[in-house]
N, C-alpha and C positions, 0 to 999 in steps of 0.2 A: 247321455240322457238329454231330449230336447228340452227346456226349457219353451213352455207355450204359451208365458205371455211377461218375458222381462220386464217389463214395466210394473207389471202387478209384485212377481215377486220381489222388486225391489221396492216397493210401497209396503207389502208384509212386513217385510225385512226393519226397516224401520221405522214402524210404528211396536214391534217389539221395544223400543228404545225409548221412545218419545213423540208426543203429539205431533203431529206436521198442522195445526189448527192453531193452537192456543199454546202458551207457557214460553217461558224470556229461552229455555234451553236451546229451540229451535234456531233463535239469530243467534247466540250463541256457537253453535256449531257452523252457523251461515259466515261466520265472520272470520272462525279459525278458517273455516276453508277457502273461502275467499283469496284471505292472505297467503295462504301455503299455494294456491295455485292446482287444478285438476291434473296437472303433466307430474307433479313430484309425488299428489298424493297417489292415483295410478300405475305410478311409474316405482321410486324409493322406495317411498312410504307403503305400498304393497308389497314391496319383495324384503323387506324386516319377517325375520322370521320369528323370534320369539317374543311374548306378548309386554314382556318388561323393558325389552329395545322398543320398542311402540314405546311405549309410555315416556321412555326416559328421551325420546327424538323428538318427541311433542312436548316435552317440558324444557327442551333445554335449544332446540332449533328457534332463529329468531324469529323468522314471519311467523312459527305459531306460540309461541311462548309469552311472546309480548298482552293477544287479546288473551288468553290462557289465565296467564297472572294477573292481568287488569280487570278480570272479570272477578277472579275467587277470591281476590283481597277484599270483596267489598262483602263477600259471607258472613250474614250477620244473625242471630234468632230472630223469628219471626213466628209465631205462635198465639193462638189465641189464651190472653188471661185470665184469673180468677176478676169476678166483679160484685163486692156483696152488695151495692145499692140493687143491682137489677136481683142479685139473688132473694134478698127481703122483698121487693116488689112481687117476686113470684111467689114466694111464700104465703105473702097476704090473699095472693088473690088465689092460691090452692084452699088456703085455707077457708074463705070466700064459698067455694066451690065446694067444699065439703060439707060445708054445715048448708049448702042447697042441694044437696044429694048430687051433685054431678059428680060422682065417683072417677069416672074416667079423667074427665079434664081437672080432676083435682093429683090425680097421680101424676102426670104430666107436667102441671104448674109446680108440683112439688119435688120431681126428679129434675125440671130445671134449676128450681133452688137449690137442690144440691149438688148438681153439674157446677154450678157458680161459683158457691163460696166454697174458700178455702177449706182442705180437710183437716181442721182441728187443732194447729197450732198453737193455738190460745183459748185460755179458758173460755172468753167470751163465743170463740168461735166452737170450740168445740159444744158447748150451750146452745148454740142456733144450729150446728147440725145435729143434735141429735133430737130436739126438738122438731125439725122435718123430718126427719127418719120413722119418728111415733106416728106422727100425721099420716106421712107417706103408708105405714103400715095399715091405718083405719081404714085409708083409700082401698088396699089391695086385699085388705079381707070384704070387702063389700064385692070386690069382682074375684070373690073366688081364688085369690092367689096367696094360697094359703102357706108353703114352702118361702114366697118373697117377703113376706108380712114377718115372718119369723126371724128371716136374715135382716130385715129392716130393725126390728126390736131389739134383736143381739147387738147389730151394729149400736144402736143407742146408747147401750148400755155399758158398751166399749167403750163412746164418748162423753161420759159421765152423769147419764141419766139414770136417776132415781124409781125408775118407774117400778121395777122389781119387788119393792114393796106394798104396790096397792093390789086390790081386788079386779081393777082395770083390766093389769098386764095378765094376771092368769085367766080372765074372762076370754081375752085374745087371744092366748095362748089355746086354749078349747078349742076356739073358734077356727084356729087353722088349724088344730087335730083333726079334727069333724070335718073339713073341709077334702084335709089329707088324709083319711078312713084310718086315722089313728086313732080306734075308737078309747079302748084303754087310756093312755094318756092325756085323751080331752075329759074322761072322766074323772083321773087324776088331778089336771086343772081347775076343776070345776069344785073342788073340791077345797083345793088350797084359796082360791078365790073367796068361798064360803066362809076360810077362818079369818082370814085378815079381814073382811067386811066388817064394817062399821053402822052408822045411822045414815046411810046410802038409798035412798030408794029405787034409786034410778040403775043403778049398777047390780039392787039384788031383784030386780023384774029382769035382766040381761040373765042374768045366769037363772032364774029360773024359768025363762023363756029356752036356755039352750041346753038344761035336763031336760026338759020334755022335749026336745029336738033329738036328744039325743039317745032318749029311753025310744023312742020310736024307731030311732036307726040301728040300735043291738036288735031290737025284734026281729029287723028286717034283713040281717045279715046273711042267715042263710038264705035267704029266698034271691037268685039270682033272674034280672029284668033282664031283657036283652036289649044292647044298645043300640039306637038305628043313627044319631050323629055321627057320620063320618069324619068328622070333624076331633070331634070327642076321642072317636077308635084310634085316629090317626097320632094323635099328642098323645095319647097309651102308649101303644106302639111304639112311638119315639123315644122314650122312655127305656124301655126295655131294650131296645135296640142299641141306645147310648151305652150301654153297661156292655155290651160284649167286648173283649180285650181283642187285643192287636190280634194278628194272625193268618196264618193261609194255610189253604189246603194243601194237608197230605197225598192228594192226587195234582201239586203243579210239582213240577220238575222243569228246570233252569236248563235251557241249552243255548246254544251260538250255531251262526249259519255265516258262510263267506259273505255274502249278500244283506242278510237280516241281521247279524250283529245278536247280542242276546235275542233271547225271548224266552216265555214260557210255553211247554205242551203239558198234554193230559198224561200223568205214570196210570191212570186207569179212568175207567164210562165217568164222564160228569153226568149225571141227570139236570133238568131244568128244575132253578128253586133251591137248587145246592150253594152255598156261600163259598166263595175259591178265595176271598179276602177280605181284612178288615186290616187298612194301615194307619198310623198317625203321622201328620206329615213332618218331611226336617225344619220345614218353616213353612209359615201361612201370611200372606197379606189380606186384609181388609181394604176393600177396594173406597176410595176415601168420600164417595157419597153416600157409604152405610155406616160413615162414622158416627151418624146419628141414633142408630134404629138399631145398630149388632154391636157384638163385644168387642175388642178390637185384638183378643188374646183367642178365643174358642171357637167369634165368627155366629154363636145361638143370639137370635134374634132376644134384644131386651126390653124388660118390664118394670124392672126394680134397678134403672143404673146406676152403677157407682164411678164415684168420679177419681180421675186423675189428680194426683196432689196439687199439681204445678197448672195444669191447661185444662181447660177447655174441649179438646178438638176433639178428644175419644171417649169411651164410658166404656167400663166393662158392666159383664154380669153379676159377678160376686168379688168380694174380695180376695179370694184363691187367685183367680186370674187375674185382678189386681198386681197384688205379689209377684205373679213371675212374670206377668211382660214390665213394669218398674224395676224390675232387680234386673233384667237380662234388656230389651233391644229398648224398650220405650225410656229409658234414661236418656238413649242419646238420639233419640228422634223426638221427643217431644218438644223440644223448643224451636227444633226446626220445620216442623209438620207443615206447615203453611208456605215456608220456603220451597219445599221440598213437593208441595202440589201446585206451587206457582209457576215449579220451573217447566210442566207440564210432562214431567217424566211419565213412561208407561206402568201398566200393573207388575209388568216382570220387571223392570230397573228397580220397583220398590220392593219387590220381592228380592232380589239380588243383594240388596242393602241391608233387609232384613234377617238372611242368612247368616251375613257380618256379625250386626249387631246383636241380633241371639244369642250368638256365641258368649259374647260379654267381655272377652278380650282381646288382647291378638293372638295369646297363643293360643286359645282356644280355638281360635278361625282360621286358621291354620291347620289345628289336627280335625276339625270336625269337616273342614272343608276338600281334604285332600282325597278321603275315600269317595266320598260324592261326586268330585268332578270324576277319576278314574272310571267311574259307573256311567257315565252321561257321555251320548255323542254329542259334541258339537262341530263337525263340519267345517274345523279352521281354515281346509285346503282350498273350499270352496269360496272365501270370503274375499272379495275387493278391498282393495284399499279405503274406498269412502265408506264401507260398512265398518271400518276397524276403527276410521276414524271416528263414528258417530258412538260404537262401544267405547274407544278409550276415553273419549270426551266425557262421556258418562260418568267412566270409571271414574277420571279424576275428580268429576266434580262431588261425588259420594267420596272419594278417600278425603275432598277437602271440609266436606260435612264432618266426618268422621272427628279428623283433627280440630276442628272448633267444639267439637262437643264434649273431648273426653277422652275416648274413645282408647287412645294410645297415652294416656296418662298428661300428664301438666307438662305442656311445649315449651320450650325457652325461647320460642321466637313465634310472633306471627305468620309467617313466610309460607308463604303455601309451598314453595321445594321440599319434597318429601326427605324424610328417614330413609333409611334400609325396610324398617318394618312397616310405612308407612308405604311407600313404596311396592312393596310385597303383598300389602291389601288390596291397593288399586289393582295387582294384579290378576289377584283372587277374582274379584269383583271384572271385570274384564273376560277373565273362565266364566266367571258365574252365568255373564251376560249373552256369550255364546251358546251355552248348556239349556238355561231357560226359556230360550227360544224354541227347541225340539221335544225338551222335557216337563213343561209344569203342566198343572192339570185348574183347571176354574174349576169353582166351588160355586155352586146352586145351590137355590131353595125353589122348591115347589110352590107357586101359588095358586091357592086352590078358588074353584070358581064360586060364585055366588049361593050355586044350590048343587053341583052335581059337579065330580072328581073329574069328569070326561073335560070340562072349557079350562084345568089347571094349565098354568104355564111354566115354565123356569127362570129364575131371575138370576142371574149372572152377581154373584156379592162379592167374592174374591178368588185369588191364586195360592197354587200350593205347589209344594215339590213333594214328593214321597219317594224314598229308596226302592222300592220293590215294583210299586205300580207303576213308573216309567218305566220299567222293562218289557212292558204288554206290547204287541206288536198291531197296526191298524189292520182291522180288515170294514170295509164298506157294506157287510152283513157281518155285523160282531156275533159273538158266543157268551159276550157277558154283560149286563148292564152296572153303568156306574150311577151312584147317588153319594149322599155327604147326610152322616149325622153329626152334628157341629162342622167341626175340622175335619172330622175323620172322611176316609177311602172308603165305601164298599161296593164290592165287585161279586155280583151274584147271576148264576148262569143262568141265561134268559132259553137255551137250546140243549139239545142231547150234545155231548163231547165226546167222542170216541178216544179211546187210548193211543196215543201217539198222534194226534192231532194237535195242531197250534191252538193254546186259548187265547182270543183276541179281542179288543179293546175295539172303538171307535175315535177318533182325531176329532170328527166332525161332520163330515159328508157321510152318508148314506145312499144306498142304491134307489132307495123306493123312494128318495126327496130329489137326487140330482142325479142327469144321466152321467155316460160315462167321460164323457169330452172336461163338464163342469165338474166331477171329483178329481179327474187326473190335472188339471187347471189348477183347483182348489189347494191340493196335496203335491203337488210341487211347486209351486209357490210361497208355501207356508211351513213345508217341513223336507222339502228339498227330495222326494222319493218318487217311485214310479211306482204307484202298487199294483198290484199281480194276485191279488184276488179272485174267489171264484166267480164272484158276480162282474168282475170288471174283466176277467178271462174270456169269459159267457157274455157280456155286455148284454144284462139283465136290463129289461125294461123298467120303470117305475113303475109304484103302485099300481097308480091309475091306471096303467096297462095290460096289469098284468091280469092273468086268469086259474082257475084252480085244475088245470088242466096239468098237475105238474109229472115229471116223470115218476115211475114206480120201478122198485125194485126186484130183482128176480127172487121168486120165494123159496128157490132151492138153498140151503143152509152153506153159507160162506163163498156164493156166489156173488161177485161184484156189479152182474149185470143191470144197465138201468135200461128201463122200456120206453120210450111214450105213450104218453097215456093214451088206453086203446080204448076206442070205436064198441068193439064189444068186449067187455072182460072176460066175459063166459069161453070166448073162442081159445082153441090151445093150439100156443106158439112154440116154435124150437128156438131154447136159449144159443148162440150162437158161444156161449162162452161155457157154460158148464154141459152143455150138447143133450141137456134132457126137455121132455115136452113139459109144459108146463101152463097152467090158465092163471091170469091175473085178478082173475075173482076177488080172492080171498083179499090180495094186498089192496086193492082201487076200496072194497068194503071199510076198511079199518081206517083206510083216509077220511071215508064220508063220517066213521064215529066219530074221529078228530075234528071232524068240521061241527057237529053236534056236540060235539063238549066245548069247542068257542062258542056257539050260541048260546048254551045254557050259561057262560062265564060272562059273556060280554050282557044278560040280562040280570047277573048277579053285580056286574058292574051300575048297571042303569038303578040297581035299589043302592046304590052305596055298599051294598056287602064285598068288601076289599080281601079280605079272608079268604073267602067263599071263590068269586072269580079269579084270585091267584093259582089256589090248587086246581080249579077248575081246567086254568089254562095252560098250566104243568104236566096235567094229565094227558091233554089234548096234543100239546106239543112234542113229550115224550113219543104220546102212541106215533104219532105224523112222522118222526126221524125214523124209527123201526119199519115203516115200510114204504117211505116217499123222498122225494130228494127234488127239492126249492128249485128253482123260485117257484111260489105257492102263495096265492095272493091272502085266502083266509091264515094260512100259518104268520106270515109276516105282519097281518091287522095285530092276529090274537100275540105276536112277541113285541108288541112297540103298547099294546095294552097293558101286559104283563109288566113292560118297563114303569109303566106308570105305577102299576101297583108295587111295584119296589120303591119306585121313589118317594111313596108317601110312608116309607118304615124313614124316613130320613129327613130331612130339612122341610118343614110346611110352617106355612103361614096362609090365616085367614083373613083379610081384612075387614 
């Protein structure tokens, strides 16, 4: 297979690993290789065959061992700390903010304060956080967030807050009932509020301000508005969507090919709009300039964060997800976080790391990582010497994270010289780094445009592995679209899928964005294949070129014959393949309804009706597979439309 632009793919190659721009890793690796010399690493150090001779050659050979070991001895944490002077500073000035009604910038000022201070250790402390927690909750019922206001109050109350006895907390409690159309329970609320009330005036004008709020909203219950915010429809939506469990369809079926290695086909018809997946992944990264803005465990954009015990550097969204990234990978990366995005490693090397530490121990990393790599190609035969050495370097310097943090239990020695089992990590980690190059998948959010879903863009937030959905195979006109609610995979067929057909994913390139020269460029360079697609078989034009001129199919029953599209349809031609006369009338008609049902879809688009333009464009798309065959310029608008309208069932942000 040609290789058509070595230089590129070894620039792919690694930047899977680490920055070539920024981060100390880079001279790091410039230095071991340096000293080892291009003839040995080339030459030796290439022809090592298994991946723990690498490791153990580079740790124990002297030109590399020497900057190897002078480098990892100086591994020290580096992480950002708790700080309650700047946390009471923001405190005061949330609090500031609140009593001037800037709601927004009081929830901000007040999730910084308690990003800062320490979570609770001491009375004192725990008194000042739960004191911003009640704040913080005033803040998020004023914008509506009604569900965060409530996990803010509980949390208070977990850290010794009193509030449970006043008429305040049940007023609030209402309040995000009413907000959350729990109407019952805010009546409930309203209610307990009522008895504990005192000689209060201010608190009993609140609650009889939000009866009459609320005796208006039973009225209104059956009467259903319809909602035109697509903004609104879309965070519904997601909603609902989050709830569906793991899963795939009973129409994929697992096969292998000498050439393609697994993949999935159709055991029967997919129609367009059908769900073929829903995965959770075996690990996820948070890409670490949304360590601000997302969770660093789910990856859902945050409102109400909660902090890390120890640092600074992350927030999740609740404390569930608190809980299991501190008991499992963020115990031993947390002190190191800053280290560890200094050294300017990639999203997959920290994704790699993360798979480790997930686990929680070594044996666990061990057995959860052995089925996964078995699953995953990674293309050892094909790798140089100086690609093995930029992975093992890696490796080591993650097994030498590992060992400062924990990881493998209390060291009797400083000594970066590995264990057996310490050892046997770096190995892991070394697979891993091969595997996640061909196999993870980025994780997107949708951002949606100022007034209309058509200007949305996708924002790149993190990496994932998932067991099932690395087995999709590329095709440059895919059969399925991908989106992410939270963490999760789903995979929903954007086309008709015939039975015994491949169901296929997209890497990246597309036919209707890049021609053919720039995806076989793109797609081996980056995942080392030569694809054989039908659009790159066909060497389809791009959109822009293309016309709805597409072929039509013979309308005699389980004939395979395709026409070009005729001149006159009326006229009747001899099929040359099932030998009967036949007129293409009827099939050229049923194209043009499919082109009218993307018209009527893509103006259910332009009102924001998301619903409405999906089935729209499902129908149109089904009817166009039954009696046309691509390239088809309105079919491929209305299937990169329809992607859109999948991707707003899944990660959106408005700003």
């Amino acid at each position: 297979m040609e290789d058509l632009d070595p230089k590129y793919t070894k620039k792919c190659s690694t930047i899977t690993v680490f920055s070539t721009e920024r981060g100390f890793f880079r001279e790091f690796y410039e230095s071991v290789k340096e000293s080892c010399g291009e003839k040995w690493i080339k030459g030796e150090f290439a022809k090592i065959h298994s991946s723990s001779a690498k490791l153990v050659e580079l740790l124990e050979k002297d030109e590399s061992s020497g900057p190897i070991l002078g480098t990892l001895e100086h591994v020290a944490p580096v992480f950002k700390g708790k700080d309650f002077p700047l946390a009471l500073k923001k405190f005061h000035e949330g609090v500031r903010m609140l009593q001037e009604g800037n709601h927004r910038n009081a929830a901000i000022l007040l999730s910084q304060a308690i990003i800062k201070t320490t979570q609770g250790t001491s009375e004192n402390e725990k008194k000042f956080l739960a004191e911003a927690l009640w704040k913080r909750s005033e803040a998020l019922i004023w914008l509506d967030e009604g569900e965060k206001a409530m996990q803010d109050m509980k949390y208070a109350i977990e850290m010794g807050s009193q509030v449970k006895q006043s008429p305040e907390y049940f007023w609030r409690m209402a309040k995000c009932y009413i907000i959350t159309k729990d109407l019952k329970k805010a009546r409930v609320s309203l209610g307990l509020a009522e008895k504990l009330l005192k000689n209060d005036p201010k608190i009993q004008e609140k609650i009889e301000k939000e009866k009459e709020e609320l005796e208006i909203l039973e009225n209104m219950k059956n009467i259903k508005i319809p909602e035109k915010n697509v903004y609104l429809n879309t965070l519904e939506m997601r909603k609902e969507y989050l709830k569906i469990p793991d899963g795939s369809s009973e129409k994929l079926q697992l096969t292998t090919g000498a050439k393609t290695g697994n993949f999935f086909v159709a055991s029967a018809d997919i129609n367009p709009g059908e769900d073929v997946m829903c995965e959770s992944p075996v690990a996820v990264s948070l890409l670490p300039e949304f360590f601000g803005s997302h969770c660093l465990h789910c990856l859902t954009r945050l409102v109400a964060p909660i902090a890390c015990a120890n640092c600074c550097s992350v927030a999740f969204c609740s404390q569930e997800c608190r809980k299991e990234a501190c008991s499992s990978y963020h115990q031993f990366e947390c002190q190191y976080l800053d280290l560890l995005i200094g050294s300017g490693m990639s999203a997959l090397s920290f994704l790699a790391l993360r798979i480790v530490t997930a686990a929680g121990n070594y044996e666990k990393a061990v057995e959860s990582t052995k089925d996964l790599l078995e699953g995953l190609c990674r293309h050892s035969e094909k790798r140089t010497g100086d690609d093995y050495l930029q992975r093992s370097l890696m490796a080591i310097f993650q097994m030498r994270i590992l060992q400062k943090s924990g990881f493998f239990g209390r060291r009797t020695t400083e000594s970066v010289n590995p264990t057996t089992k310490e050892l046997k990590t770096a190995e892991i980690i070394l697979n891993l780094l091969e595997a996640l190059q061909f196999n993870a998948h980025e994780i997107y959010e949708t951002l949606l445009g100022t007034n209309h879903i058509v200007g949305s863009k996708e924002s790149y937030i993190g990496v994932a592995v998932y067991r099932k959905a690395s087995l999709f195979n590329h095709d440059c006109f895919p059969s399925v679209a991908r989106y992410f609610s939270g963490n999760k995979l789903r995979l929903t067929a954007l086309r008709s899928i015939a039975s015994g057909q491949a169901v296929t994913e997209n890497y990246g390139p597309v036919f209707t964005k890049q021609n053919l020269l720039q995806r076989q460029r793109n797609l081996r360079s980056r995942y080392w294949f030569h694809c054989e697609c039908l659009s790159c078989r066909e060497d389809w034009q791009k959109l822009e070129d293309l016309s709805n001129k597409c072929r039509i199919k013979c309308p005699t029953d389980k004939c395979d014959k395709a026409f070009y599209f005729p001149d006159n349809p009326e006229r009747q031609i001899k099929c040359t393949r099932c030998k009967n006369h036949v007129t293409l009338l009827g099939n050229v008609k049923l194209v043009r309804e499919a082109e009218e049902l993307y018209r009527r879809a893509a103006e259910a688009l332009d009102k924001n009706e998301i619903n409405a333009a999906a089935d729209l464009f499902e129908e149109g798309i089904k009817l166009f597979f039954t009696v046309g065959i691509p390239p088809h310029k309105d079919t491929h608008i209305a299937m990169e439309s329809l992607r859109i309208c999948y991707s707003l069932r899944g990660n959106v942000y408005k700003k």
